[in-house]
Every structure is written in C-alpha cells, then in structure tokens.
C-alpha positions in Angstrom: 15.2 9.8 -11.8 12.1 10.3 -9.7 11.8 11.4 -5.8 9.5 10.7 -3.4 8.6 11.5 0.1 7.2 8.8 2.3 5.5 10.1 5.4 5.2 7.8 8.4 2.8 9.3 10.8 1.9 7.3 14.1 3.1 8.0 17.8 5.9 6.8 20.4 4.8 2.9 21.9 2.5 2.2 19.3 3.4 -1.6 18.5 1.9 -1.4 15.0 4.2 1.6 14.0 6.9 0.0 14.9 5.6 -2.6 12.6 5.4 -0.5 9.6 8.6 1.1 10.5 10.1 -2.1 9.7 8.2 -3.0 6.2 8.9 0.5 5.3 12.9 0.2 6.3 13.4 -3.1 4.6 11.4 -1.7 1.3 13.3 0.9 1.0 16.7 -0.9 1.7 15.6 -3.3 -1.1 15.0 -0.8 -3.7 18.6 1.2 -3.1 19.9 -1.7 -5.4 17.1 -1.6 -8.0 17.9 0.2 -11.6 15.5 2.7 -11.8 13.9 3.4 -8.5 13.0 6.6 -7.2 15.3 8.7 -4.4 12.9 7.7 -2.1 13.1 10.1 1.8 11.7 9.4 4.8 10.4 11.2 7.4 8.3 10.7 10.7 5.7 12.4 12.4 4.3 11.9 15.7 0.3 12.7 16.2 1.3 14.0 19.6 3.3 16.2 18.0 0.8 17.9 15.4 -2.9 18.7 16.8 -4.0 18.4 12.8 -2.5 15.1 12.2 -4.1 13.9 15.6 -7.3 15.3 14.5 -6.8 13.3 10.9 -5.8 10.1 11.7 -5.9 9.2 15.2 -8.2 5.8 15.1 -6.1 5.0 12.1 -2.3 5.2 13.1 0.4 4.1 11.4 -0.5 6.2 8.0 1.8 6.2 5.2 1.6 8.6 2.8 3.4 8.6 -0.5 4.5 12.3 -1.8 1.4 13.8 0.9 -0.7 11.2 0.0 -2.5 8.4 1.6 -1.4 4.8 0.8 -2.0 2.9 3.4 -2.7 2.4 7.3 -2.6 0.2 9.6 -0.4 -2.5 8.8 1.7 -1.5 5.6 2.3 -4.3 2.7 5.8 -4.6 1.7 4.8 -5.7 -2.2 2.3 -2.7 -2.1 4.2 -0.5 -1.0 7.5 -1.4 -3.4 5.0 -1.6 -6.5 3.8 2.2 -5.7 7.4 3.2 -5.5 8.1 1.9 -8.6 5.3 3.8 -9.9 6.4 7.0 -8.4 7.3 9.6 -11.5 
C-alpha cells in the first residue's frame, strides 16, 4: 500500500483555510473505506510560523501540497484532490 503526506499550509483566521481544511477532512474520511487507497497523513503549517513558507506562498494561502508538492491553492477540489490520491504510488 502507498503513503502520502498532505501538507496544508495557510495561517490562523484565514476563512479560506478553514475551507480547505474541510474538503481536505471529508476527502480523506471518504477514502479510509476505499480498497486500495493510500495511508494518507496530514499535517498543518502556519506561514506565521515558518519565515520560508511566508516568503513562498503568502498571496497564495491555503496550499496543499501532496508528498512536498504543490497541488493546489486557494480553494481545494474535493474530486481533484481524491483522484490524485488515488494516484499516489
């Protein structure tokens, strides 16, 4: 079975990360009962936290990145992101 490391990066009171939070939680509670999906973790970072991230991806918070990667920003697509999952090997 594959793993992967999803990376939510945005910043306390942002109404948007919040958003994606949500998507992101419901995904990911949706593909526990799939045959086949990946061990999927998740962790948060705040860009108040980490000067670099701030630096990266202020103007473009939340940012989700798959296994250190960038899929998406702003608002995050439940079908999207459950399709790369999938994907994940």
């Amino acid at each position: 079975m594959s793993t992967a490391l999803l990376t939510l990066i945005g910043k306390p009171g942002c109404h948007l990360c919040d958003d994606a939070r949500a998507v992101v939680t419901t995904v990911l509670a949706d593909l526990a009962a799939e045959p086949g999906a990946p061990d999927v973790a998740l962790e948060e970072k705040s860009i108040l936290d980490h000067a670099e991230l701030h630096e990266l991806y202020v103007e473009e918070i939340p940012v989700l990145l798959i296994n250190g990667l960038v899929h998406n920003y702003w608002r995050i697509d439940p079908t999207r992101l459950r399709t790369a999952l999938l994907e994940v090997r």
